[in-house]
C-alpha positions as CSV (number, residue, x, y, z in Angstrom):
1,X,-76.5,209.8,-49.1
2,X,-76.0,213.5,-49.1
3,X,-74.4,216.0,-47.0
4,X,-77.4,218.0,-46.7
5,X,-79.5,215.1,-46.5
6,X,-77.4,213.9,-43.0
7,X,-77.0,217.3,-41.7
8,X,-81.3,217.2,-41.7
9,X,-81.6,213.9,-40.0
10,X,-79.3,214.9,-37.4
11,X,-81.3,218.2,-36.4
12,X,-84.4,216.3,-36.4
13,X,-82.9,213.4,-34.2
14,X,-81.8,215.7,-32.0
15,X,-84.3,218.0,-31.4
16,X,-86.6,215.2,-32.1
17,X,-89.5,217.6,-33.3
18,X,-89.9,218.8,-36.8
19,X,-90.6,222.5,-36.3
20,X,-87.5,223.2,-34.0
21,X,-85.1,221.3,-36.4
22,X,-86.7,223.1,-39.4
23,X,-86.3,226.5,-37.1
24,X,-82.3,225.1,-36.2
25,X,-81.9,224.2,-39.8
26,X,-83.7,228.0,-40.7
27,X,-85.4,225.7,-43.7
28,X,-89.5,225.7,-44.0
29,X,-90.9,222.5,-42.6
30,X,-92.3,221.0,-45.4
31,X,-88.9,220.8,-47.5
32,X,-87.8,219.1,-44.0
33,X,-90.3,216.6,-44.2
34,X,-90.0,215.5,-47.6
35,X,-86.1,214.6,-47.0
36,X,-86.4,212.7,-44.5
37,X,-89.4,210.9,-46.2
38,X,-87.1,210.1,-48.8
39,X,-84.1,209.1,-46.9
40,X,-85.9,206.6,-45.5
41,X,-87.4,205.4,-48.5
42,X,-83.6,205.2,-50.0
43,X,-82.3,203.3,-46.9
44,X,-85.4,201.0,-46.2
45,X,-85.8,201.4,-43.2
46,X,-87.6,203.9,-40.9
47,X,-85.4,206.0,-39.1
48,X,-88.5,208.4,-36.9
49,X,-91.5,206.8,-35.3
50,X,-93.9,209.8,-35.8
51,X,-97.1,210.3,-33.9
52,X,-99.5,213.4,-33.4
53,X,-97.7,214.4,-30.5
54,X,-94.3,212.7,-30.3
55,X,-91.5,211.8,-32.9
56,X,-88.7,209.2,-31.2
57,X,-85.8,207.6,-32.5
58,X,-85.9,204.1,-34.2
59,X,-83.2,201.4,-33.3
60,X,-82.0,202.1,-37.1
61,X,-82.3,206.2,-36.5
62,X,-80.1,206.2,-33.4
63,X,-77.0,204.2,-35.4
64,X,-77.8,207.0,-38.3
65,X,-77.8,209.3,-35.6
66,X,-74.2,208.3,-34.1
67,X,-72.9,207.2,-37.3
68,X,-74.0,210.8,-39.0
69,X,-72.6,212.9,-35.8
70,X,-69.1,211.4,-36.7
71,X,-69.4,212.1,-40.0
72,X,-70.4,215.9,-39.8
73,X,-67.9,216.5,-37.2
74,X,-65.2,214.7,-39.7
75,X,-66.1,217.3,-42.4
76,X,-66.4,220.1,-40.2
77,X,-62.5,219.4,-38.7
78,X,-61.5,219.1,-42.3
79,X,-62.9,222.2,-42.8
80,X,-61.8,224.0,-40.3
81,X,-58.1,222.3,-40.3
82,X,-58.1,223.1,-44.1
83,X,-59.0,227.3,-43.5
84,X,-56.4,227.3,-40.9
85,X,-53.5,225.2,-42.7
86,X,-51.5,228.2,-42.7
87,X,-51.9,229.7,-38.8
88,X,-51.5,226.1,-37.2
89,X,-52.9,226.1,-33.8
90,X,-54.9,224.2,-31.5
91,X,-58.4,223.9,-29.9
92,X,-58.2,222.3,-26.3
93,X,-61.6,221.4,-24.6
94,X,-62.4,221.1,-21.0
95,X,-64.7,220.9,-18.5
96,X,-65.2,224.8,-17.0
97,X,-64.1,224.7,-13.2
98,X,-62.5,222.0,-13.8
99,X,-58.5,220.3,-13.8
100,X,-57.8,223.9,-13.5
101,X,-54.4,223.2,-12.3
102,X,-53.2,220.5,-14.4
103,X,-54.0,223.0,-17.6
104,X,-52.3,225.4,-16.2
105,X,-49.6,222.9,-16.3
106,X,-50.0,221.4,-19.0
107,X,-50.0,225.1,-21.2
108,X,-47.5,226.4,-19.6
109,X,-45.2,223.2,-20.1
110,X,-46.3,223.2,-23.9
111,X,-45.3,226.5,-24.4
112,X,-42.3,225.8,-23.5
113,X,-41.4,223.5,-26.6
114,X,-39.5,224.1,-29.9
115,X,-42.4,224.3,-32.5
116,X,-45.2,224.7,-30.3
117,X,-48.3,226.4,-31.9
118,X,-50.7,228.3,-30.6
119,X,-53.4,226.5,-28.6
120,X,-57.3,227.9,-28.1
121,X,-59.2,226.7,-25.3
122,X,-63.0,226.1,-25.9
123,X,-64.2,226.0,-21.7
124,X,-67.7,223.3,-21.7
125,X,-70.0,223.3,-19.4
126,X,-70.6,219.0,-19.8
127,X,-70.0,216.5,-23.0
128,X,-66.6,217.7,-22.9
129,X,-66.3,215.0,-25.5
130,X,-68.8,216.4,-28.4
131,X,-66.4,218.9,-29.4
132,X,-63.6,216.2,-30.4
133,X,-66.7,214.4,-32.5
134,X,-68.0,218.0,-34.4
135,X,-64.8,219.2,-35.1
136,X,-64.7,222.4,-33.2
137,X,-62.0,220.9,-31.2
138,X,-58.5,218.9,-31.7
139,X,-58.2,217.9,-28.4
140,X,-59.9,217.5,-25.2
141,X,-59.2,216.7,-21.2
142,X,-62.2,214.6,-20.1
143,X,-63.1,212.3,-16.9
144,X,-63.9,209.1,-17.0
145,X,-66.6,207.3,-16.9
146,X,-68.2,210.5,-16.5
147,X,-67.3,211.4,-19.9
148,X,-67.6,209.1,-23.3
149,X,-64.3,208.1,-24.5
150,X,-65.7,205.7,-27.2
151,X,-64.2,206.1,-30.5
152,X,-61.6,208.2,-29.2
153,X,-57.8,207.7,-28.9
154,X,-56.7,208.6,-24.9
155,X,-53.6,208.5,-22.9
156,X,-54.5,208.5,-19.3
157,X,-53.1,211.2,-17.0
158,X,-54.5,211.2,-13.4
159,X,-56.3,209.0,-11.0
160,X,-58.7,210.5,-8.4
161,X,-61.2,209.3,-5.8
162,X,-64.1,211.2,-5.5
163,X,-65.8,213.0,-2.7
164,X,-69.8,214.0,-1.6
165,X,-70.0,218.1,-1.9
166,X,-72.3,219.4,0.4
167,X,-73.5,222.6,2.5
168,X,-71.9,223.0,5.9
169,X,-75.8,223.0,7.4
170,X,-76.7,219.7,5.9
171,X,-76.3,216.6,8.6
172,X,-73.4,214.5,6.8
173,X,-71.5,217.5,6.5
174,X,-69.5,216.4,9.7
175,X,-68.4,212.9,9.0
176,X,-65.0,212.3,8.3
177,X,-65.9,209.6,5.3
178,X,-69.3,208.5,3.7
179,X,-69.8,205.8,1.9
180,X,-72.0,206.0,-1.8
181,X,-75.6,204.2,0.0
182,X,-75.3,207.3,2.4
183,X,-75.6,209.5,-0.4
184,X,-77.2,208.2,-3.5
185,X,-80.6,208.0,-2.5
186,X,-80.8,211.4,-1.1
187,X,-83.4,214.1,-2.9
188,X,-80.9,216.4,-3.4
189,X,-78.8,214.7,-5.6
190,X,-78.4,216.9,-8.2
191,X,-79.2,215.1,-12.2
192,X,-77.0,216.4,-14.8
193,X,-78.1,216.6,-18.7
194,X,-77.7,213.9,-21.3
195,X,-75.9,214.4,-24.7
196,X,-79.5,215.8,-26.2
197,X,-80.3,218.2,-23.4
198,X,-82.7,216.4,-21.7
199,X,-82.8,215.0,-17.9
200,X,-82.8,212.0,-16.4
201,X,-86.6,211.4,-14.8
202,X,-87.1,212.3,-11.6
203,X,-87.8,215.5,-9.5
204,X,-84.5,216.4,-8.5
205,X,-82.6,219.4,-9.0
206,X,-81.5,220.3,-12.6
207,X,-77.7,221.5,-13.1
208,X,-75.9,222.2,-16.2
209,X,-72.8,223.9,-15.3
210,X,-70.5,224.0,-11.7
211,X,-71.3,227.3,-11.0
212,X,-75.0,226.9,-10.7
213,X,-74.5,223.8,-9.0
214,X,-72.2,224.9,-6.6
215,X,-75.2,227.7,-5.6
216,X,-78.0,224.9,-5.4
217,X,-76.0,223.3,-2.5
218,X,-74.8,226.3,-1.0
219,X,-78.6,227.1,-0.8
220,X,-79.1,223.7,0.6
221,X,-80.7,222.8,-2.5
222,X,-78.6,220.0,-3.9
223,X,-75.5,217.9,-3.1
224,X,-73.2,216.2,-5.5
225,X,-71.3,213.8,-6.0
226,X,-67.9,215.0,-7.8
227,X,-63.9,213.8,-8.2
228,X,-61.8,215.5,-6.3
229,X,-59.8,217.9,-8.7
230,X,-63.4,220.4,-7.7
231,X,-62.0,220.6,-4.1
232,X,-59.8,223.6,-4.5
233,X,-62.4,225.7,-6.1
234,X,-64.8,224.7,-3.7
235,X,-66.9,228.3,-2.5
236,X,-67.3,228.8,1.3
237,X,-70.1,227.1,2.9
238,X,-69.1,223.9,1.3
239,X,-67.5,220.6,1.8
240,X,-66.5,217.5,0.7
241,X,-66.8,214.3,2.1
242,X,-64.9,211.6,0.9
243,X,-66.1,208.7,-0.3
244,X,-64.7,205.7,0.8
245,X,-66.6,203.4,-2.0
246,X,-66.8,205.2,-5.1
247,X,-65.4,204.3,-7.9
248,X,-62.1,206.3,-9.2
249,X,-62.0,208.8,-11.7
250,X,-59.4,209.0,-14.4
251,X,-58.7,211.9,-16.1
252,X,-57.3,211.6,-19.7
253,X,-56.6,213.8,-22.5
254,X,-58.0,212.4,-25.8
255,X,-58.4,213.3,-29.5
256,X,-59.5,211.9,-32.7
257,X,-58.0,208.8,-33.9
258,X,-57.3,209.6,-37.7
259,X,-55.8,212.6,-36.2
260,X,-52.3,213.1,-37.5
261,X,-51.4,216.6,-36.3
262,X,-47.8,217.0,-35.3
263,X,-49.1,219.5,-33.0
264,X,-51.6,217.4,-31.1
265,X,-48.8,214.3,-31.0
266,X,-46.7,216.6,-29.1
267,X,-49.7,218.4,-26.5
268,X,-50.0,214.7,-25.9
269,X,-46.9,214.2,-24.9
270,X,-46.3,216.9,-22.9
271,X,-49.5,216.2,-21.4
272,X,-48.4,212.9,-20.2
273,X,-45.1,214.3,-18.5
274,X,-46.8,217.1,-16.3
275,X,-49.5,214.5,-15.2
276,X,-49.0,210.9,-14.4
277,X,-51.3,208.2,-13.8
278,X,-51.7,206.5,-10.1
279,X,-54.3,206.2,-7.0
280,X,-56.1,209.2,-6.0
């Protein structure tokens, strides 16, 4: 199998329609087409169920499609690891508006040690994770379960409980505790995107980012349900509820396992000494 050959699949799995891949790929159609066509044929097995108006994912396309995301990203960190081999730094991910503080932290504290390198932060707006599997990142802090650790090396460094955000105006914004039946059920819950970009069904709100979900509830058009490292950003004409019920949310910093960057060993450990695990 080829390079090239993934790199199509991939686009066309993703965008699951011909035409936007071949746009994506900035390829003609046709050419797009044909390599798939004989992807398949090499493999055996059909990777695309193709109708007239739909193209979908077979149960062989969608391990191609996870197997051939870890595989680009490999070759795209080599890449990139290679160009930079003599200016070592770092690429950090995380989640914009979020564990604001424990970065601050955790740079300031890295910084602070004998050989430290530089270290870039790429901010995400969700799938904190997918940079850690393309390459454009060495390491990244992420929240469990909310994030996808799978395949991925982690060292836990908080535990948090989690807490209903919701407009002043809106009825539950007075109780001192809620439990997750008060709240789950509700139309505004807001629905966040999927790894490919598309929503959960439904005809609730559509988020992608804290700042445009913080102004849905502040205009009493969603609520949320969120850990509690948002609180101090919170805007006025907010709140959080606690919730009694909800499962906890661990925040980690992870990174590839064949990783063997000095560098990132030592982030790692710093990050574990400015941050330790226990109840939120």
């Amino acid at each position: 199998m080829e390079t090239r050959e993934l790199r199509y699949f991939v686009a066309v799995a993703e965008e699951l329609h011909f035409g936007r891949a071949a746009d994506r790929l900035d390829i003609a159609q046709p050419p797009l087409s044909r390599t798939i066509a004989q992807l398949e044929q090499r493999l055996g097995v059909a990777l695309l169920t193709r109708t007239s108006r739909k193209v979908s994912l077979t149960e062989a396309g969608a391990v191609l499609l996870a197997e051939g995301r870890a595989i680009l990203g490999a070759i795209a960190a080599a890449e990139r690891r290679t160009r930079t081999v003599d200016r070592p730094s770092l690429v950090l991910a995380a989640k914009a508006g979020g564990s604001g503080e424990l970065l601050a932290k955790l740079l300031d504290a890295y910084a602070a040690e004998p050989g430290a390198v530089a270290v870039d932060l790429l901010l995400c707006e969700a799938h904190t994770w997918q940079p850690l599997l393309d390459g454009r990142a060495d390491v990244a802090i992420l929240h469990e379960p909310y994030d996808s650790t799978a395949g991925l090396d982690v060292e836990a460094l908080h535990v948090e409980s989690q807490f209903a955000i919701l407009p002043t105006s809106h009825p539950l914004a007075g109780a001192g505790q809620l439990r997750m039946a008060d709240v789950v059920d509700l139309p505004e819950l807001a629905r966040w995107p999927e790894p490919d970009g598309t929503y959960p069904d439904g005809t609730r709100v559509e988020v992608h980012n804290l700042t445009q979900l913080f102004q849905m509830i502040a205009l009493g058009r969603a609520i949320a349900v969120m850990p509690e490292v948002v609180r101090p950003g919170l805007p006025e004409g907010l709140v959080a509820v606690p919730l009694v019920d909800a499962s906890k949310v661990t925040t980690v910093i992870a990174w590839p396992p064949h990783s063997r960057s000095r560098a990132v060993a030592g982030l790692v450990r710093v990050a574990t000494g400015v941050s330790s695990p226990g109840p939120g």
